[in-house]
N, C-alpha and C positions, 0 to 999 in steps of 0.2 A: 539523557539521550534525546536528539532530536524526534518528532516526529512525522511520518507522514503518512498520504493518502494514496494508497494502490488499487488502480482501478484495475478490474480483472473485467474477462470475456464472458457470452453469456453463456458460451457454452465450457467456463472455466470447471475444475474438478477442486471444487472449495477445501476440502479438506489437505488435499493433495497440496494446493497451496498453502496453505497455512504453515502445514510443514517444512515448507522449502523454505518458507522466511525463516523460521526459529531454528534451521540448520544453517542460516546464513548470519545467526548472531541477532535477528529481530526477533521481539515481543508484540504479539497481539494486542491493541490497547484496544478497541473498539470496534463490534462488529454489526451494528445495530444498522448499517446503509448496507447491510451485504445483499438483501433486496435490488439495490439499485446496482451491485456488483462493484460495492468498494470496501473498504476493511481500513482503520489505521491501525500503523504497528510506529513501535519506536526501534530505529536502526545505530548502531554505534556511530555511524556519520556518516555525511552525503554519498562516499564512494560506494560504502557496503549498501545505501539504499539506492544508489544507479544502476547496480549491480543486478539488483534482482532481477529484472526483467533478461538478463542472458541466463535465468536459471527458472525461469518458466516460460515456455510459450501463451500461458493462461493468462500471465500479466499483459496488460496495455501500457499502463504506465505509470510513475513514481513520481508523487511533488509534494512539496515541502507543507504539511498542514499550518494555517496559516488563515487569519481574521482576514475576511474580506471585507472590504465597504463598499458605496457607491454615493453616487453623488448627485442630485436632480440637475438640468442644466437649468 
């Protein structure tokens, strides 16, 4: 299952969320940024993880966890 990264609000209800994912088919994988008010879970595919933000107001928003780089000019 893919993963990704769901940014929540500050005044999210963390638990309350947590649940909404894992009724919508996502898994918790990592909550150690919840500090910074993000969480990744794994979603059975992109649609069920665009979805979640019509199933919380608490969510901001959903993208694809994923290796960054950069690059000096």
């Amino acid at each position: 299952m893919p993963k990704y990264i769901v940014s929540l609000e500050s005044t999210a209800d963390y638990e309350a969320t947590k649940q909404t994912i894992v009724k919508q088919g996502g898994t918790i994988v990592d909550e150690s940024a919840r500090i910074l008010g993000m969480i990744t879970v794994q979603m059975p595919d992109e649609s069920a993880a665009s979805s979640l933000k019509s199933f919380s107001s608490d969510i901001i928003s959903v993208e694809p966890d994923q290796i960054v780089t950069t690059q000096a000019a």
